[in-house]
C-alpha positions as CSV (number, residue, x, y, z in Angstrom):
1,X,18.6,39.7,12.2
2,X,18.5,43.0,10.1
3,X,20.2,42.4,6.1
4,X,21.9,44.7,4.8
5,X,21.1,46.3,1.3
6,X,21.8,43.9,-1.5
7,X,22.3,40.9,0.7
8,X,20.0,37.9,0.3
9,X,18.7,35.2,2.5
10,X,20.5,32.6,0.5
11,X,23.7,31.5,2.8
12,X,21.5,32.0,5.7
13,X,18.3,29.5,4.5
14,X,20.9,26.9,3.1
15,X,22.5,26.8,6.7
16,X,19.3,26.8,8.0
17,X,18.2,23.5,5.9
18,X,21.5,22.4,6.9
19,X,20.4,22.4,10.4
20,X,17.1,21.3,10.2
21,X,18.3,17.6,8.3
22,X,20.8,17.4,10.9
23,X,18.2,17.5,13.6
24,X,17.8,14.3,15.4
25,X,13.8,13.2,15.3
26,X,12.2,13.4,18.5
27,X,11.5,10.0,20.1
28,X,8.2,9.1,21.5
29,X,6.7,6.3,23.6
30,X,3.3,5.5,22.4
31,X,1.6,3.5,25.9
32,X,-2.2,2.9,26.3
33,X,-4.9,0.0,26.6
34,X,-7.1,-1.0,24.2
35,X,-10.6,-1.6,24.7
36,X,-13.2,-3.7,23.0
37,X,-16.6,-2.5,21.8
38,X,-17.9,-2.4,25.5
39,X,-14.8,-1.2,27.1
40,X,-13.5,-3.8,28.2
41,X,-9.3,-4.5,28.4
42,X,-8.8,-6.5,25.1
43,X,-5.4,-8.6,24.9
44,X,-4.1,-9.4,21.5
45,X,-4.5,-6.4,19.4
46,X,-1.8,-5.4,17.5
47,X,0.3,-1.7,17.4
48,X,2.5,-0.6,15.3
49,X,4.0,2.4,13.4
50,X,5.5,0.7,10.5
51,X,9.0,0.4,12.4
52,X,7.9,-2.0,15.4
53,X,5.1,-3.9,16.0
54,X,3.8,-4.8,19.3
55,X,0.2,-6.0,21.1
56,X,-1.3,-5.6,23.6
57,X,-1.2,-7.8,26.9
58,X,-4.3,-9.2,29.3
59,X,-4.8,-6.1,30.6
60,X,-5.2,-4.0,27.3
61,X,-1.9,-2.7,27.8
62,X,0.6,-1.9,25.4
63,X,3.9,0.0,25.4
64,X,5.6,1.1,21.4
65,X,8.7,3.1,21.3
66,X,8.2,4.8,17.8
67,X,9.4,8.6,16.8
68,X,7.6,12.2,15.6
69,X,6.6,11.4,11.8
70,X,5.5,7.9,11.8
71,X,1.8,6.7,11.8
72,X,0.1,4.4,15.1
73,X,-2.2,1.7,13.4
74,X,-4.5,-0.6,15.4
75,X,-5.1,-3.9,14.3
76,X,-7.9,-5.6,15.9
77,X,-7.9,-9.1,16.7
78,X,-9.7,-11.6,14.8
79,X,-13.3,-11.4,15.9
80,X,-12.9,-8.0,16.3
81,X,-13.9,-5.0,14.6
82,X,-11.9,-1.5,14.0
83,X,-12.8,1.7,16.1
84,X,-14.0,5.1,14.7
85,X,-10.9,5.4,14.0
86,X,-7.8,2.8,13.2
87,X,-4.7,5.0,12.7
88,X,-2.7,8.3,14.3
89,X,0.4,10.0,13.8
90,X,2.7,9.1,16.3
91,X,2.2,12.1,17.7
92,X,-1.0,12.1,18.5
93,X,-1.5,8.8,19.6
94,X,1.2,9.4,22.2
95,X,-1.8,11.8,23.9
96,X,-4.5,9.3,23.7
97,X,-4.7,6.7,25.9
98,X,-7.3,4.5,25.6
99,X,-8.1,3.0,22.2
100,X,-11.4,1.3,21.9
101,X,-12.3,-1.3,19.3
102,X,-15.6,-1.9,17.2
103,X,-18.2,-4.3,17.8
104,X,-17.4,-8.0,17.8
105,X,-17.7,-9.5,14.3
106,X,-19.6,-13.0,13.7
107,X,-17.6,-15.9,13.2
108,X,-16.8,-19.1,11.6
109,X,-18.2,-18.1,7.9
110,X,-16.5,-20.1,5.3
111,X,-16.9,-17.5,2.7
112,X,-15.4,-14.0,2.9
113,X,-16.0,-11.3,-0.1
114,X,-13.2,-9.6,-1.0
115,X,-12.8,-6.8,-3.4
116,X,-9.5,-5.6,-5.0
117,X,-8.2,-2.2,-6.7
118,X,-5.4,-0.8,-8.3
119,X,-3.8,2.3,-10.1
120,X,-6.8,4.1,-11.0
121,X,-4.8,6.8,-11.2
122,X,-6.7,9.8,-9.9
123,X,-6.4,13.4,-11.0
124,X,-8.7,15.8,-11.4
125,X,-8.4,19.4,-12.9
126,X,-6.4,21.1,-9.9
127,X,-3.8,18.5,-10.2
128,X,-3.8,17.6,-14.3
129,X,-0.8,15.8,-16.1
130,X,0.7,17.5,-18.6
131,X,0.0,15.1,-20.8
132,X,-3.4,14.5,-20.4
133,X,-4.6,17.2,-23.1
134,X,-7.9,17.5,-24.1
135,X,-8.7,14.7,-22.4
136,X,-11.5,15.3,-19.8
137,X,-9.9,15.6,-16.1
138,X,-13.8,14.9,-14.3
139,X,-13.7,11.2,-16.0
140,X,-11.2,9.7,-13.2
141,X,-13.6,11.0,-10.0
142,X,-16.5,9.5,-12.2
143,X,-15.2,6.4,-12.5
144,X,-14.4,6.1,-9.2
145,X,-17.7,7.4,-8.0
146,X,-19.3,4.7,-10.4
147,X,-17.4,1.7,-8.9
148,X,-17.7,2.9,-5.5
149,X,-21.2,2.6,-5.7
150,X,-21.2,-1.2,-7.1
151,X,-18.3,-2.1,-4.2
152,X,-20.7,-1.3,-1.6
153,X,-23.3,-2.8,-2.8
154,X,-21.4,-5.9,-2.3
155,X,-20.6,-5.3,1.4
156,X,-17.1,-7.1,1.1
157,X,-15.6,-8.3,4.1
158,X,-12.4,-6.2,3.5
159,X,-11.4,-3.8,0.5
160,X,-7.7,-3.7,-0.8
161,X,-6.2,-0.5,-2.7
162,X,-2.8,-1.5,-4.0
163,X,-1.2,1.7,-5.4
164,X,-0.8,4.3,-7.5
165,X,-4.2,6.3,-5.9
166,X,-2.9,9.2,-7.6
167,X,-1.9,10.3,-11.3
168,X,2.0,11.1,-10.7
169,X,2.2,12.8,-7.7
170,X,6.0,11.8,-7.3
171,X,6.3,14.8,-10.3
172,X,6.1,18.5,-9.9
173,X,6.3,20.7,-7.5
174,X,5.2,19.7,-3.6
175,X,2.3,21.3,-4.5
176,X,1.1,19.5,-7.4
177,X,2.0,16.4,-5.2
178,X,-0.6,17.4,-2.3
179,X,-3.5,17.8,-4.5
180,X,-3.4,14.6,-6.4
181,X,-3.0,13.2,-2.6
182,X,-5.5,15.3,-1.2
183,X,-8.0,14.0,-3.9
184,X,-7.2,10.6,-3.2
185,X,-8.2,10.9,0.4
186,X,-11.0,11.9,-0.7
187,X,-11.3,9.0,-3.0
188,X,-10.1,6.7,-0.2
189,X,-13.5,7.9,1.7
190,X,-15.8,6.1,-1.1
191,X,-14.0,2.8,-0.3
192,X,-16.5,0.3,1.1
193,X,-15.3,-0.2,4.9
194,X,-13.0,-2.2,6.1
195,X,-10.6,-0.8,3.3
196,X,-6.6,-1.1,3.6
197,X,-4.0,0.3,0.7
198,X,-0.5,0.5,-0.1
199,X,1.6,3.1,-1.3
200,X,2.8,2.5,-5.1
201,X,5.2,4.3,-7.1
202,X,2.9,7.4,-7.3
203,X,2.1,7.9,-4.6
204,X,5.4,9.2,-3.0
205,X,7.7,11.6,-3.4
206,X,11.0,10.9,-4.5
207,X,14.6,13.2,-3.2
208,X,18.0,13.1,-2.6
209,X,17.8,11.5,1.1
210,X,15.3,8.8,-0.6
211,X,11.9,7.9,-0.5
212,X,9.5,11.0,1.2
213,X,6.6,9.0,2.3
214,X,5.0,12.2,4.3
215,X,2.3,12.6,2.3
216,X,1.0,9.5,1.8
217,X,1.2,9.2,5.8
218,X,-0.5,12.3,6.0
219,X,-3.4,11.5,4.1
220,X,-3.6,8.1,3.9
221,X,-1.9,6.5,6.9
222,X,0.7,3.7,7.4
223,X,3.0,2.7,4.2
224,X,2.7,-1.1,5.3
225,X,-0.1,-2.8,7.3
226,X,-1.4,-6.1,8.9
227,X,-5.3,-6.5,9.0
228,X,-7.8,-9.5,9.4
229,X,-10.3,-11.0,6.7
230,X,-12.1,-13.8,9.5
231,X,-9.0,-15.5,10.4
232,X,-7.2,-14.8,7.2
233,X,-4.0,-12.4,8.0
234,X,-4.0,-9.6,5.6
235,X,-0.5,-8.0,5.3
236,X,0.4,-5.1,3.0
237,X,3.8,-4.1,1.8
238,X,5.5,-0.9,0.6
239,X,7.5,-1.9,-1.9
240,X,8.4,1.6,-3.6
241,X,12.1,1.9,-2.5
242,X,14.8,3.6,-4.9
243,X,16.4,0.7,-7.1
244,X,19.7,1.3,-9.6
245,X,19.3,1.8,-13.7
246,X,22.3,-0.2,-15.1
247,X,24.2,3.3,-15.7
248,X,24.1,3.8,-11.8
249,X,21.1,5.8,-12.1
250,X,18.9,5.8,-8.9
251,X,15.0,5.4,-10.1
252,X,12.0,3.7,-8.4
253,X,11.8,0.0,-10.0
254,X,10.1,-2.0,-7.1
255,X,12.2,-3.0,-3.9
256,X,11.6,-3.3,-0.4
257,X,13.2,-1.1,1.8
258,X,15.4,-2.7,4.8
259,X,13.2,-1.1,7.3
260,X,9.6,-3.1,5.7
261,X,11.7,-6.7,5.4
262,X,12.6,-6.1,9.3
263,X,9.1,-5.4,9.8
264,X,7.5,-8.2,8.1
265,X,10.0,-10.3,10.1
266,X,8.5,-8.5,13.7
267,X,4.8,-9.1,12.5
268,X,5.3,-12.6,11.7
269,X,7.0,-13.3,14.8
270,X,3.7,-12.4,16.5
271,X,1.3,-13.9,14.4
272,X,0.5,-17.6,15.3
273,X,2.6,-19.6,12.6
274,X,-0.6,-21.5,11.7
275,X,-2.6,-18.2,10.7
276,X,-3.3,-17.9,7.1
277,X,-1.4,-15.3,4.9
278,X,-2.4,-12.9,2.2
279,X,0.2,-10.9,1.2
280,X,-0.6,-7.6,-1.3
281,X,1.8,-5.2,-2.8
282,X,2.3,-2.9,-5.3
283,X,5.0,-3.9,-7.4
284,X,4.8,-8.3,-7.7
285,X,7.2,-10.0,-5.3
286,X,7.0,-12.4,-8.4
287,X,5.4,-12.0,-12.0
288,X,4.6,-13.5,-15.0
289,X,4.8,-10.0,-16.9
290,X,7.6,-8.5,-15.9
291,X,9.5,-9.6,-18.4
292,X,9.2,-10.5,-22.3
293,X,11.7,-11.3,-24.7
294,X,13.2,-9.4,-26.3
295,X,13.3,-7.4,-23.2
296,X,12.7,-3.1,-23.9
297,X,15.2,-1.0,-23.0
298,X,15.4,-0.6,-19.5
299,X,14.1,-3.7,-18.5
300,X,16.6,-4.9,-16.4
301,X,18.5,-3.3,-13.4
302,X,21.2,-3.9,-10.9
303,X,20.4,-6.1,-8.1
304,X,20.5,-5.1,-4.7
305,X,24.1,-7.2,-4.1
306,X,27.5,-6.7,-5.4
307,X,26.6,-8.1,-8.8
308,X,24.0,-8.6,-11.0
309,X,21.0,-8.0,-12.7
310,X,17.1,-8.2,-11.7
311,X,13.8,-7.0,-13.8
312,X,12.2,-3.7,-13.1
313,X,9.1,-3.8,-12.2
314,X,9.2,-6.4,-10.0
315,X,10.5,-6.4,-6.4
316,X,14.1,-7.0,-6.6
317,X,13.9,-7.8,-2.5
318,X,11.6,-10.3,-3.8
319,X,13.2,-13.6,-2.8
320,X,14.0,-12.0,0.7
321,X,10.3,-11.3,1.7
322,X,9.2,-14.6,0.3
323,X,12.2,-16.4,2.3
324,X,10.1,-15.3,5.5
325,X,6.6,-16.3,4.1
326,X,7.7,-19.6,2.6
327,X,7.4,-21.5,5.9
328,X,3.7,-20.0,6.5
329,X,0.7,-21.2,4.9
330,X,-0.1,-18.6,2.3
331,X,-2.9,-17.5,0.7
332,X,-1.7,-16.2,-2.3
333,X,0.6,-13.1,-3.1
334,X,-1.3,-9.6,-4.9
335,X,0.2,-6.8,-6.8
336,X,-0.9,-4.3,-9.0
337,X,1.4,-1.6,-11.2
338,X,1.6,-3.6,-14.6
339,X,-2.2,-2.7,-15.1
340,X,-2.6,-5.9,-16.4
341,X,-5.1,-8.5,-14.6
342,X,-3.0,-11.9,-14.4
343,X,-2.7,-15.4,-12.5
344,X,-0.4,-17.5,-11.8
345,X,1.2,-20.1,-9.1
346,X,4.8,-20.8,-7.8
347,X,4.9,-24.9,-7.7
348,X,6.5,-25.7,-4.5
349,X,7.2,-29.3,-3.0
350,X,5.6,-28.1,0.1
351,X,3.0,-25.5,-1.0
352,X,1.5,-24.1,-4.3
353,X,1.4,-20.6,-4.1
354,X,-1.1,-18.3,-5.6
355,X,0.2,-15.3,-7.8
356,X,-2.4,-12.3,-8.2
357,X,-1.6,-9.5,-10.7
358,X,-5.0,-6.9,-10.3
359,X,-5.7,-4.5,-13.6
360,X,-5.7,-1.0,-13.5
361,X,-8.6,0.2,-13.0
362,X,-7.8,2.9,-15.4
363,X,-6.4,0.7,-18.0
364,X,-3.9,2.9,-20.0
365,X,-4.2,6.0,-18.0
366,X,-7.9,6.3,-18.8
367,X,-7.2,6.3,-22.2
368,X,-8.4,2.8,-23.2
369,X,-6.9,-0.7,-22.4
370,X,-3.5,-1.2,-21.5
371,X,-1.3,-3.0,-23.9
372,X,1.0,-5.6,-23.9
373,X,1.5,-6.8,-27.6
374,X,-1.3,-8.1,-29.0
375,X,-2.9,-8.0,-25.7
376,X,-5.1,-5.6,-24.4
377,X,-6.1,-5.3,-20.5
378,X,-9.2,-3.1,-20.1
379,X,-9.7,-0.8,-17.0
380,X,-11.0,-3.2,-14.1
381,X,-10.9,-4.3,-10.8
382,X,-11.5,-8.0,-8.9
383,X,-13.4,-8.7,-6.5
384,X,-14.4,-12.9,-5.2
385,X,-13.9,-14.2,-2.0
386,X,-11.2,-16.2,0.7
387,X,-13.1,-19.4,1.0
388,X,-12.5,-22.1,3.9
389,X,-12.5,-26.0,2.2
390,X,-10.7,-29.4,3.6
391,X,-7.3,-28.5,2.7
392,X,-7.1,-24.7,4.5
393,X,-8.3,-21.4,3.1
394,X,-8.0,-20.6,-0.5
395,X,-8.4,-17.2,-2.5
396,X,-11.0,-16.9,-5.7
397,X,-11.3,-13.9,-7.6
398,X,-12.6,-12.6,-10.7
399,X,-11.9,-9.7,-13.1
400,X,-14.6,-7.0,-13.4
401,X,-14.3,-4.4,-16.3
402,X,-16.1,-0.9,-16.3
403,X,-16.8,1.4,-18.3
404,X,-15.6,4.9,-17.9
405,X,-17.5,8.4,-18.7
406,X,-16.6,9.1,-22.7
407,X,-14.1,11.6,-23.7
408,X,-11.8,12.6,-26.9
409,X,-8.6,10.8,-27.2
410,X,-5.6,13.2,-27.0
């Protein structure tokens, strides 16, 4: 098409986009058979692209209808180890084929060490804040490098990320958005394998058709997972969906979407109702700190039904998701995004159930301890252990604090 002088592409790239968001995503059958370290057909892994959830049958067969942007994550059983590799776009996984395991892990321990990690918050000079100042844009990466050595060291049975990898790379422009995600894979490869993670508020990019999780799934993989600790079920959540300000104001405050509740709902269907749950997020399902009186402005925002109010910064699909884990023997419940290290239980008249709020491991941005009052919370992470005693498995953990490389304060 030849313009004429003077006219510009505008019209023509808005119909374009027009187009384009109209298009319907291309379907795609993801079928295979998964093999174990010696390639042998393995029955009871599990598949799934965030949407569905399947596993695989006697034969190593399996059969997921998913669609062109999604992510393929294989779950191996418990016993099992993960592959080379254990995630795909949808795209790619539809051309694979065979998917082969790791080798058998040993069995009946009755300690598992676990590490846990949240917000540090990466950035580095490519992809600054423009807050940050003077303030040194190496220290983050330092940091990181620091702990990663000391995680490894402990060999931890599996490693949990819980958010907020990145500075704010929901703000900017798409470019300023890859980097800080870009440097977090790159971050992610420290992490002391098996390692898992959840998106947090961050971490994605937020528009006017919702929540743009295409980066994250780009470099980081699926939005919502279900791994193995021993026989301990390990399920992560994406709780980063667009909640409502009291004024009607969309704004990311901690809910999760439709699409991860009907998920949840598939996974536990599959799991055996005896396995033992441990259930991270990034905003808390429930919380201790979410609220203080008297509560700051903007504390509280419309719930997701026709009327009333719920706290920001916790999930407000809370009571939903634990509706379909209250039945189930959990473990306890993790969450990070108040960058505040915290513990707490819910008292039921079945169950007591564990809540565990993780610190940041950048404290306040990097810039010291977080603050809640008179309380400071220094950059740290936990690490402890899902122990096997008479009454079932039980989760200990502990609060480490580091210290970060130097630097002027702003």
């Amino acid at each position: 098409m030849r313009l004429r002088p003077g006219r510009t592409l505008g019209p023509l790239l808005a119909l374009l986009l027009l187009l384009a968001a109209a298009a319907p995503v291309e379907a795609l059958t993801v079928r295979g058979r998964v093999l174990d370290a010696g390639g042998h057909p393995l029955a009871g892994a599990y598949v799934s692209d965030g949407v569905g959830i399947t596993q695989s049958a006697p034969d190593g067969a399996f059969l997921l209808e998913s669609q062109a942007g999604r992510v393929v994550a294989l779950t191996a059983p418990p016993g099992h180890g993960d592959g080379p590799r254990w995630w795909w776009p949808a795209e790619q996984a539809a051309q694979i084929g065979e998917f082969r395991l790791g080798p058998a892990k040993p069995g009946g321990a009755e300690s598992l060490p676990l590490v846990v990690l949240s917000d540090p918050h990466l950035y580095d000079a490519s992809a600054a804040p423009t807050w940050s100042g003077k303030l040194d844009p190496t220290v983050p990466l330092r940091a990181w490098q620091k702990t990663m050595a000391e995680l490894k060291a402990l060999r931890p049975a599996l490693t949990l990320v819980l958010g907020d990898l990145a500075m704010d790379a929901e703000k900017g422009q798409p470019a300023y958005g890859r980097a800080q995600m870009g440097l977090a894979r790159r971050a992610a490869a420290l992490l002391p394998a098996p390692w898992r993670a959840c998106p947090g508020n961050h971490d994605v990019r937020y528009g006017p058709h919702g929540v743009d999780y295409s980066l994250w799934r780009e470099f980081l993989g699926p939005v919502r997972s279900l791994s193995f600790a021993g026989p301990v079920a390990v399920l992560l959540l994406d709780n980063t969906g667009i909640s409502t300000r009291q004024d009607g104001t969309p704004r990311p405050c901690g809910i999760l979407p439709q699409e991860a509740l009907d998920w949840l709902k598939a996974a536990l269907a599959l799991l055996p109702p005896e396995t033992p749950l441990l259930v991270g997020s990034h905003y808390p399902l429930a919380s201790p700190l979410a609220g203080v009186n008297p509560l700051r402005k903007g504390s509280l925002v419309r719930a997701p039904g026709p009327t009333g109010l719920g706290l920001r910064n916790v999930d407000q699909n809370g009571v939903r998701a634990m509706t379909l884990l209250a039945a189930r023997p959990l473990v306890g419940l993790l969450s990070g995004h108040l960058h505040a290290a915290n513990r707490s239980a819910l008292l039921g008249r079945q169950a007591t159930v564990p809540l565990w709020g993780a610190p940041a491991l950048c404290g306040r941005w990097w810039q010291g301890d977080m603050n809640y009052g008179p309380i400071g919370f220094p950059p740290a992470y936990m690490r402890g252990a899902l122990r096997r005693g008479p009454a079932g498995w039980s989760l200990e953990l502990g609060q480490v604090v580091i210290t970060p490389p130097a630097q002027p304060r702003p």
